[in-house]
C-alpha positions in Angstrom: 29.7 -34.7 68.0 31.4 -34.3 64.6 28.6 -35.4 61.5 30.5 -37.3 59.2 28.5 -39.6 57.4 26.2 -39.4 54.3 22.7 -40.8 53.1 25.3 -43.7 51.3 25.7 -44.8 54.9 22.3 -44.8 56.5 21.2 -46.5 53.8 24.2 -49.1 54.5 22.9 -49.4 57.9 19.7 -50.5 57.3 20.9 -52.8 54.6 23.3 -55.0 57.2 20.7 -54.3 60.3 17.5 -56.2 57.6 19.8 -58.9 56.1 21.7 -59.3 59.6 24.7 -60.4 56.9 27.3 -58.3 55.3 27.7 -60.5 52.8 23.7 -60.3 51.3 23.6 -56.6 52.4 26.6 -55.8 50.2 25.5 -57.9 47.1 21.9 -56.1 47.7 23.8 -52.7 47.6 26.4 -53.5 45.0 29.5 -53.3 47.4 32.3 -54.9 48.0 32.1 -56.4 51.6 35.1 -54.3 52.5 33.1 -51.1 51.0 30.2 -52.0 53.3 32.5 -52.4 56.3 34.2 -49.0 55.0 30.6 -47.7 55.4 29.6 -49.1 58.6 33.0 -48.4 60.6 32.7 -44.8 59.5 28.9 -44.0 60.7 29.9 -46.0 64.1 33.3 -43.7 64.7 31.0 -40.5 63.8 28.4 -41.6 66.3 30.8 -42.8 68.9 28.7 -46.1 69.5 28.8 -49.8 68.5 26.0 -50.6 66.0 26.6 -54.0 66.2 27.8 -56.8 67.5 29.5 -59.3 64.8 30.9 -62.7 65.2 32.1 -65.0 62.5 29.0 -66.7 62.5 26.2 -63.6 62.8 25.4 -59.9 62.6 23.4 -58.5 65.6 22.3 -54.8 66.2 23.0 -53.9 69.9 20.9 -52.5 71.9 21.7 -48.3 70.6 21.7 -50.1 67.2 18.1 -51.6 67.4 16.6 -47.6 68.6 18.5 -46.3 65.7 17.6 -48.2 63.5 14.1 -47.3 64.2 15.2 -43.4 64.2 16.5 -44.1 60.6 14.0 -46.2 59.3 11.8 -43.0 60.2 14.1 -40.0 58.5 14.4 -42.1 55.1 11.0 -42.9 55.0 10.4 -39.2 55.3 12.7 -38.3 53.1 11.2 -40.6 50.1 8.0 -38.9 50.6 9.5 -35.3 50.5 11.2 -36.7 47.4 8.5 -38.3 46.0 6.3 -35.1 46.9 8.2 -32.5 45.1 8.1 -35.1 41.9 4.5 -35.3 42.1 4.5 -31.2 42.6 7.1 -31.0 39.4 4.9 -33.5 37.3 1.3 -31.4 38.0 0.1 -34.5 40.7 -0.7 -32.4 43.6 -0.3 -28.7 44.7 -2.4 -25.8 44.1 -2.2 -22.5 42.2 -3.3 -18.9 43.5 -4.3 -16.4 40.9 -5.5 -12.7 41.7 -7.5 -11.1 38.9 -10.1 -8.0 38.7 -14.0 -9.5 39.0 -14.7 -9.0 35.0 -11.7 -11.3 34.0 -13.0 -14.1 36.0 -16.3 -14.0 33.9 -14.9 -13.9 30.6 -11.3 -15.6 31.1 -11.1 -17.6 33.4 -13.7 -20.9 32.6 -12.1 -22.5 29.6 -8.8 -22.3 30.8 -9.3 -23.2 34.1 -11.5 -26.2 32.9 -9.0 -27.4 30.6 -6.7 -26.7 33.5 -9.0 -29.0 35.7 -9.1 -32.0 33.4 -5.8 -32.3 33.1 -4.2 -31.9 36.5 -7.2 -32.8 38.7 -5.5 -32.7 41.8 -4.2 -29.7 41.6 -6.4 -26.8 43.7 -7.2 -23.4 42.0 -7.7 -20.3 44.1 -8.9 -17.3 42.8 -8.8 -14.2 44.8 -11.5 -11.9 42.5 -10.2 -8.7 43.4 -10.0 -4.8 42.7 -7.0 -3.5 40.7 -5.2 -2.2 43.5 -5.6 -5.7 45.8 -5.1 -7.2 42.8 -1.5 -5.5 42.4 -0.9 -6.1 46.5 -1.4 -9.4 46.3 1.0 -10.3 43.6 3.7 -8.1 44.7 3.7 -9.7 48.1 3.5 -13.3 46.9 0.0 -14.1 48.2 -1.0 -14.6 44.5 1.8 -16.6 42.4 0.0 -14.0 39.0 -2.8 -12.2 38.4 -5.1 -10.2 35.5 -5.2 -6.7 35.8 -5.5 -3.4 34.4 -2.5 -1.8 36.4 1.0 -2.7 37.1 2.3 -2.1 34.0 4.5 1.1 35.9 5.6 -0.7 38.6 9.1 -1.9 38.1 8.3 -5.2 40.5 6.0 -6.1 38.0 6.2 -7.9 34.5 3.2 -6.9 32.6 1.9 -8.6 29.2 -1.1 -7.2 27.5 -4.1 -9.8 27.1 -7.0 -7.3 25.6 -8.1 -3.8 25.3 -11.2 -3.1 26.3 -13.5 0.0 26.0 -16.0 1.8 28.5 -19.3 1.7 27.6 -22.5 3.3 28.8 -24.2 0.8 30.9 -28.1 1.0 31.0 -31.5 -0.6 31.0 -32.5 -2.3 27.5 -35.4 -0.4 27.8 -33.4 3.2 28.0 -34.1 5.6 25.0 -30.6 5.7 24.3 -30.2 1.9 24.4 -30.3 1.1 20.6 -27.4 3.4 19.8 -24.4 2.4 18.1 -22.8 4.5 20.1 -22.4 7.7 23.0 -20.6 10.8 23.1 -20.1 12.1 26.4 -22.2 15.2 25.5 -24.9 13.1 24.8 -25.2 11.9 28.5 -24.6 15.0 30.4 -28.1 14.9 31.6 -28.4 11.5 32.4 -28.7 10.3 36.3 -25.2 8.9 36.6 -24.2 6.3 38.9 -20.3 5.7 39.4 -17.2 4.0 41.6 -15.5 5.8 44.1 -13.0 8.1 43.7 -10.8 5.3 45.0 -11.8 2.8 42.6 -8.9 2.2 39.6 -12.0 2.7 37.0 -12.8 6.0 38.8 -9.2 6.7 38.2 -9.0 5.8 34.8 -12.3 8.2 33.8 -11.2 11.1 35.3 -8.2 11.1 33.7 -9.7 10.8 30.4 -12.3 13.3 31.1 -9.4 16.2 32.4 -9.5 17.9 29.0 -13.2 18.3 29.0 -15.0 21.2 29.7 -18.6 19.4 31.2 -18.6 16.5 33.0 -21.3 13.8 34.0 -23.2 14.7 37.4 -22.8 11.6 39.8 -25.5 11.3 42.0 -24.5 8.0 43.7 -21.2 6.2 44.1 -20.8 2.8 45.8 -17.4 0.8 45.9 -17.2 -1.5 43.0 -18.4 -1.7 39.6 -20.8 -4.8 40.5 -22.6 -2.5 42.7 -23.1 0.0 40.4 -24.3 -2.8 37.6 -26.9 -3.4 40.2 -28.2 -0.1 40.6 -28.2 0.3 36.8 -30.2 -3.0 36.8 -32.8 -1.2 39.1 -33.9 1.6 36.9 -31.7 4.2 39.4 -29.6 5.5 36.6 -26.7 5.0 34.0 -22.8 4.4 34.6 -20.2 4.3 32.4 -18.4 0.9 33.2 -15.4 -1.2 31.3 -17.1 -3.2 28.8 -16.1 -6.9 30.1 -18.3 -6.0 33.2 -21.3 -5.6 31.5 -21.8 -9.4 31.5 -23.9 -12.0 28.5 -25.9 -13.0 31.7 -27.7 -9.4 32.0 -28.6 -9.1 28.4 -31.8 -9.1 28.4 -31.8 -6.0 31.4 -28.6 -4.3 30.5 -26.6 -3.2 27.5 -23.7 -1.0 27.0 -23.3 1.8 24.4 -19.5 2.3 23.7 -18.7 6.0 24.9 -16.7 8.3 22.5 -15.5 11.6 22.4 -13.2 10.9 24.2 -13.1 6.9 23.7 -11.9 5.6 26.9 -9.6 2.4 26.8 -7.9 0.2 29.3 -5.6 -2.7 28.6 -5.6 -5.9 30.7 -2.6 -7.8 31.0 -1.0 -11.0 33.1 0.9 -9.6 35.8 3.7 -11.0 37.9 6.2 -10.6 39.9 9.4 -9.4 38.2 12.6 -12.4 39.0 10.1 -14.4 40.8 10.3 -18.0 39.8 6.9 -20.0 39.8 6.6 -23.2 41.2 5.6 -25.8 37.9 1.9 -26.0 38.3 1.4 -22.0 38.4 4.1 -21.4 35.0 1.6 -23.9 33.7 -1.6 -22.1 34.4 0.1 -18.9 33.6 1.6 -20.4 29.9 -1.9 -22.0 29.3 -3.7 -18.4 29.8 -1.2 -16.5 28.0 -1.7 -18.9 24.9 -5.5 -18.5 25.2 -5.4 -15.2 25.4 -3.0 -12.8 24.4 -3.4 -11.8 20.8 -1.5 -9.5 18.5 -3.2 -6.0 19.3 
């Protein structure tokens, strides 16, 4: 069977089939009557069947005509609500937004904006995948995440990067630590210190050994563990010191740890929104992105 009819004509269908009358169907529909017959001979020659049964004196829908209208009834009704569902997705209604961002951004970037967020879209749903770099980066390339905050990506040619803040390492350690009222730390200072670090897989690890390549001594590391909250905690217990981005030593542990920015070298990274190079977001996620990027990016 040959399709050769349009929305114009379902909708012309119904119209006849609920006013059983050409005459009110076409005022309703702002036809002529010969239009509306146009409309109805058309979808009956495309389907091959008799819709319905017309006298001088009434409209009927045969017995085909009576199950499709049902069937029609049906695909319009789920059409309006596909309509009407992308209109509530392109005016912020409904929908939800995923964002992939390293555990220290969440802390420090994430509650204003996303309460602001909150209040004014409340039905849209947040997730937040709180992430390392590197499954930060995976996620966003593959489209699990619609953006993220990270540290890296900035290379990667799939990946649009825009700086949000620099932040500097800092030498993470009990309040009650000699060295914990210093302005700040060179590195020599520390060499005999119990140091506590990521592993060698971690993007921080990464980033420290890099900027410690030119120099002749390095820290001793008696423990490693996988993330940087892990090492926080062993800080916390009195097992050593770590040198750690700044961001992650959070207000909350003030009163147990402090940080000490490190110098000589200084060691900086620079977190930025990250997404996907030509990849469109849907409305509600360019909104969450735009409302972040005003909060937070600032001249550097």
């Amino acid at each position: 069977m040959r399709i050769n009819y349009d929305l114009h004509d379902l909708q012309a269908f119904v119209a006849v089939a609920q006013r059983a009358s050409f005459r009110q169907a076409a005022a309703d529909l702002f036809l002529s009557q010969s239009a509306l017959s146009r409309r109805i001979d058309k979808l009956e020659d495309s389907l091959g069947v008799k819709l319905f049964e017309r006298t001088t004196r009434r409209v009927q829908l045969t017995n085909v005509g009576q199950t499709f209208l049902v069937n029609v009834r049906t695909a319009l009704d789920g059409l309006e609500d596909a309509v009407l569902g992308v209109a509530d997705l392109a005016a912020h209604r409904t929908g939800s937004v995923t964002l992939a961002c390293v555990p220290s951004a969440v802390w420090h970037f994430l509650p204003d904006v996303l309460a602001r967020f909150s209040e004014r879209f409340p039905r849209i749903r947040v997730r937040v995948h709180d992430e390392s770099a590197q499954d930060v980066l995976n996620l966003v390339l593959a489209g699990v995440a619609d953006f993220g905050i990270n540290f890296t990506g900035a290379e990667n040619p799939e990946i649009e990067f825009e700086p949000i803040y620099v932040e500097s390492y800092v030498l993470a350690m009990r309040s009650s630590h000699p060295l914990a009222g210093r302005k700040e730390l060179s590195w020599k200072e520390t060499m005999n210190e119990r140091y506590i670090s990521v592993a060698t897989s971690s993007g921080n690890r990464t980033v420290i050994d890099a900027a410690l390549a030119g120099v002749e001594k390095h820290p001793v590391i008696l423990c490693e563990v996988n993330h940087v909250s892990g090492v926080l905690a062993l800080v916390e217990a009195g097992m050593g010191v770590a040198a750690v981005p700044g961001l992650s030593v959070l207000p909350g542990r003030q009163d147990t740890i402090v940080g000490v920015p490190l110098v000589n070298p200084a060691i900086h990274r620079t977190l930025g929104l990250i997404a996907k190079r030509n990849h469109t977001m849907a409305p509600a996620a360019r909104t969450l992105f735009d409302m972040l990027r005003e909060a937070l990016v600032k001249p550097q």
